[in-house]
Legacy VTK file of the C-alpha trace (Angstrom):
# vtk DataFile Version 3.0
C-alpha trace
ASCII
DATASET POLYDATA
POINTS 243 float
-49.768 -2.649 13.366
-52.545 -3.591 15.682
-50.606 -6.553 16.991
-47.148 -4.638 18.026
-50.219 -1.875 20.168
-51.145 -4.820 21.963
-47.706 -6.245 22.778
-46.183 -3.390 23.582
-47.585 -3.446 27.414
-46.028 -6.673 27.637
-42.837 -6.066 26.236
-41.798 -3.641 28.507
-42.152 -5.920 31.479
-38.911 -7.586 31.977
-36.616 -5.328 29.628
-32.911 -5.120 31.496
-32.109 -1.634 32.904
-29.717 0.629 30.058
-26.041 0.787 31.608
-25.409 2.617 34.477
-21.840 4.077 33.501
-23.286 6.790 31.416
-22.476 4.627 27.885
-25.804 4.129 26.108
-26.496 0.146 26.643
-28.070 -2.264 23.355
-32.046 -2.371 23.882
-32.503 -6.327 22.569
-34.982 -5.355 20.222
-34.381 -8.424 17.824
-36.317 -9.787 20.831
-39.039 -7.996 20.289
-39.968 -7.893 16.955
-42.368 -10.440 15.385
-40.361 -11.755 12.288
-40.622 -9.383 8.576
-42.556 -11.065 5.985
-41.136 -13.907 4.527
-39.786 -13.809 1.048
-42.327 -14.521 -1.943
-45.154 -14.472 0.248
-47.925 -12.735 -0.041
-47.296 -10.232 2.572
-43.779 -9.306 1.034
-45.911 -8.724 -2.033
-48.399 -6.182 -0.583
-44.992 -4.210 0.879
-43.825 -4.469 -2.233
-46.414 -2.959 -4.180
-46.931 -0.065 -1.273
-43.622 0.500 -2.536
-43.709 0.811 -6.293
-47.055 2.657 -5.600
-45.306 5.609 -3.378
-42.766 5.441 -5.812
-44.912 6.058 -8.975
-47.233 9.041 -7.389
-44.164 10.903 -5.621
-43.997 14.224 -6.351
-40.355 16.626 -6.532
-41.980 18.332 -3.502
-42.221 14.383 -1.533
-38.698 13.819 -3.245
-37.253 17.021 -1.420
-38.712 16.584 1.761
-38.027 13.189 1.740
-34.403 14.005 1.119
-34.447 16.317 3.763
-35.695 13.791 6.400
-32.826 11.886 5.819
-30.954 13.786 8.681
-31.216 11.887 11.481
-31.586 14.870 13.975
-34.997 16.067 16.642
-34.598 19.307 14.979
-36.579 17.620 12.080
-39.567 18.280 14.396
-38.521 22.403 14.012
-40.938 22.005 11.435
-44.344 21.824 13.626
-42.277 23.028 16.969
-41.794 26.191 15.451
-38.819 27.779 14.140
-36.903 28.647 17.509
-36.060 25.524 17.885
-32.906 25.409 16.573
-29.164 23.537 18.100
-28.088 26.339 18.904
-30.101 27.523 21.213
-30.590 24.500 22.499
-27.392 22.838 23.617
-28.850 20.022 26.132
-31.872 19.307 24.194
-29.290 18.497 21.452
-26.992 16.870 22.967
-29.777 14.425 25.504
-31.009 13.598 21.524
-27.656 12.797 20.126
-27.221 10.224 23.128
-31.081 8.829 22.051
-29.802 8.587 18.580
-26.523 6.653 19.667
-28.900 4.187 21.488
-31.036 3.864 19.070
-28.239 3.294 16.324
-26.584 0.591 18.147
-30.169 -1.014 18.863
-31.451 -1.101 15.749
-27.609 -2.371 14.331
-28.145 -6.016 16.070
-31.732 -6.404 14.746
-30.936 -5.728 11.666
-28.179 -8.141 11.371
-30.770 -10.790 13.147
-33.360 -9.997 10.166
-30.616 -9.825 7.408
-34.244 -8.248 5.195
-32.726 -6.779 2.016
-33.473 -3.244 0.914
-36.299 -2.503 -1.632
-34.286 -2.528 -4.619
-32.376 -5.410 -4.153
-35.712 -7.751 -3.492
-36.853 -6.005 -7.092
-35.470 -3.842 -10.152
-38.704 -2.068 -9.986
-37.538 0.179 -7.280
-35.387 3.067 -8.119
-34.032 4.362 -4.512
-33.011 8.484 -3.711
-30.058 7.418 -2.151
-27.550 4.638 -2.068
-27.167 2.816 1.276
-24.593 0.872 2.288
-24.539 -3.153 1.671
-24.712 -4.288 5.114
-27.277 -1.823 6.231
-30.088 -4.009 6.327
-34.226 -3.298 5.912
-36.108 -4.265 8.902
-36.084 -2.532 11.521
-36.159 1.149 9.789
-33.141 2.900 11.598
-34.772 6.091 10.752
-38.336 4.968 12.226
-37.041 3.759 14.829
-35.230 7.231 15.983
-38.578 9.181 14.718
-40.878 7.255 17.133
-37.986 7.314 20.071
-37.666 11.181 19.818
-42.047 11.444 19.215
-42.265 10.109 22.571
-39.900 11.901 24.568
-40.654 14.602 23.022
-44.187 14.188 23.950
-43.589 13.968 27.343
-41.757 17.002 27.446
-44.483 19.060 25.019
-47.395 17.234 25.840
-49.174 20.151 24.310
-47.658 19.484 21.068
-48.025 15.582 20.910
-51.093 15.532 17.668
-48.256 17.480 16.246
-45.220 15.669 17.388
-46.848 12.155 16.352
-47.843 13.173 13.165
-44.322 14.693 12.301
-43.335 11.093 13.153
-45.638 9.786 10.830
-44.407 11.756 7.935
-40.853 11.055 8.773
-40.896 7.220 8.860
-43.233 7.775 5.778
-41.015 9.461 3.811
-38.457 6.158 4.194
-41.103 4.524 1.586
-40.899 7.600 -1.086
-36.697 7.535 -0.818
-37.224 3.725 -1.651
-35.499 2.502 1.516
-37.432 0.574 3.417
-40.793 -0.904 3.163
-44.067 -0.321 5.373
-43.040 -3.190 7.871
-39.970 -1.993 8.334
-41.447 1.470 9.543
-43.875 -0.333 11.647
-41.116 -2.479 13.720
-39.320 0.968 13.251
-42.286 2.091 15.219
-42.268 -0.714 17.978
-38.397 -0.359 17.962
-38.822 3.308 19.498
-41.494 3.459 21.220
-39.762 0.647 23.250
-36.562 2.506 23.285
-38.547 5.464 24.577
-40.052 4.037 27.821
-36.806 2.201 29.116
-35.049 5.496 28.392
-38.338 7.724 30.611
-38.032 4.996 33.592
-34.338 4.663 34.000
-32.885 6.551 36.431
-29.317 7.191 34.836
-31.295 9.331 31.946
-33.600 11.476 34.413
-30.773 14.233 34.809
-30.386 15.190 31.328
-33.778 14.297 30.427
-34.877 16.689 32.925
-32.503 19.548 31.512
-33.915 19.096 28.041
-37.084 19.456 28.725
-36.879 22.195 31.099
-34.167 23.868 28.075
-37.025 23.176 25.395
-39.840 24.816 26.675
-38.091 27.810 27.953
-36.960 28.112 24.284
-40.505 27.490 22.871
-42.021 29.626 25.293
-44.242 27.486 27.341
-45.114 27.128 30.832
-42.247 25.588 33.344
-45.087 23.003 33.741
-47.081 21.257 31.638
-50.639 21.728 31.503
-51.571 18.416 29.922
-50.805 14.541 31.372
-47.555 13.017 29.808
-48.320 10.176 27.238
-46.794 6.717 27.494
-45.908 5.147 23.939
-46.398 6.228 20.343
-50.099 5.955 18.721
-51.075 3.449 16.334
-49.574 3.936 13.083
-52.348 3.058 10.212
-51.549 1.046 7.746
-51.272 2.311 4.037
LINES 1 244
243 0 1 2 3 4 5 6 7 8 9 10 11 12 13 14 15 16 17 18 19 20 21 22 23 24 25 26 27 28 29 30 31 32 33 34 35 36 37 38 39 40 41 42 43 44 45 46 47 48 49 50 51 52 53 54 55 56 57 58 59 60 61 62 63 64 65 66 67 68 69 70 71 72 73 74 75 76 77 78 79 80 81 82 83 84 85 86 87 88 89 90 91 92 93 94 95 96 97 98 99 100 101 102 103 104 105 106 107 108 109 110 111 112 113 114 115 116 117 118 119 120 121 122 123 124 125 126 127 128 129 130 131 132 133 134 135 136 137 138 139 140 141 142 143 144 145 146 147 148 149 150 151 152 153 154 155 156 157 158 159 160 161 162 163 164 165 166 167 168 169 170 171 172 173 174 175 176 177 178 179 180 181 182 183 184 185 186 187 188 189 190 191 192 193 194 195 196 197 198 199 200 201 202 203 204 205 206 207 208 209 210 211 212 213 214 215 216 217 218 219 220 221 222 223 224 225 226 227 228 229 230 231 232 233 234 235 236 237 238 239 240 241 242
């Protein structure tokens, strides 16, 4: 994960601007990704393994919660944002997310295709999946990751008050992709790059400012902080560690 902190800087530089007719524009990120591991090496091994090893210690409590993360939806953050935050009391912060999620979908879709990395349980028998996902929804990058990280850093930037809590909600969320048996750890971590990436084009393009602007101003009304923040807005995601 220490290689995609230091490419991110340079990454950035150069990405096209996102659409400016108000339609959510593809983010390239299948040029941005180094390539998964290959098949049968030793690296595909060790994700492997993570895999089987998440899946033999997981608890009904991990199942549930894992279950639950499944929603792709900010208000999964409710959890260490505290319980007012809620859709409907927060129309614009849902809806700016919804758009984020659209982006992020559509993103991810192309990369995925590019990869072509099958799902946990098809590489091995070994892995008994939560859920079912569809045939053509591919492994790497983590759809789910990738929308956790993109939402941790907006959201961060809004609440930069809340970001230990933000980024660590994050965490668990693209962790809890291992314990449903759906992805594996590289997956999260390009997940990780994926959004973060997402994140800054969607902070320094103009045709996002207005309703970025609304749902932050919406969200801390609602979670009763200051108009303006009293800590400096963060940039990209931390470092996740590796298992």
């Amino acid at each position: 994960m220490k290689r995609f902190a230091l490419l991110l800087p340079l990454l950035l530089i150069g990405q096209p601007a996102l659409a400016d007719n108000g339609i959510p524009a593809v983010v390239e990120v299948s040029n941005l990704l180094p390539p998964p591991p290959a098949a049968g090496s030793a690296a595909a091994q060790h994700d492997l393994n993570i895999v089987l090893v998440t899946q033999a210690s997981r608890s009904t409590q991990d199942m549930a919660a894992a279950k639950a993360d499944t929603e792709r939806s900010v208000f999964r953050f409710a959890d260490v944002l505290g319980s007012s935050m809620q859709p409907a009391a927060l129309p614009k912060t849902a809806a700016f997310f919804e758009r984020v999620a659209t982006l992020d979908k559509a993103s991810v879709k192309t990369a995925k295709l590019y990869w072509k990395r099958p799902r946990p349980s098809v590489v091995s028998d070994q892995v008994h999946p939560l859920s079912k996902e569809k045939p053509d929804d591919w492994s790497y990058p983590s759809g789910h990751a990738t929308f956790g990280y993109s939402a941790a850093v907006l959201l961060a930037n809004m609440l930069p008050e809340k970001r230990v809590e933000i980024f660590a909600r994050a965490d668990l969320y693209a962790q809890h992709r291992i314990v449903m048996g759906a992805h594996f750890p590289t997956d999260l971590e390009a997940g990780k790059l994926a959004g973060t990436v997402i994140a800054a084009q969607i902070l320094r393009d103009p045709q996002w400012q207005s309703d970025y602007n609304a749902a932050r101003d919406e969200l801390r009304r609602v979670l009763g902080l200051s108009a303006t923040p009293n800590a400096k807005p963060v940039v990209a995601a931390p470092v996740l560690q590796n298992p």
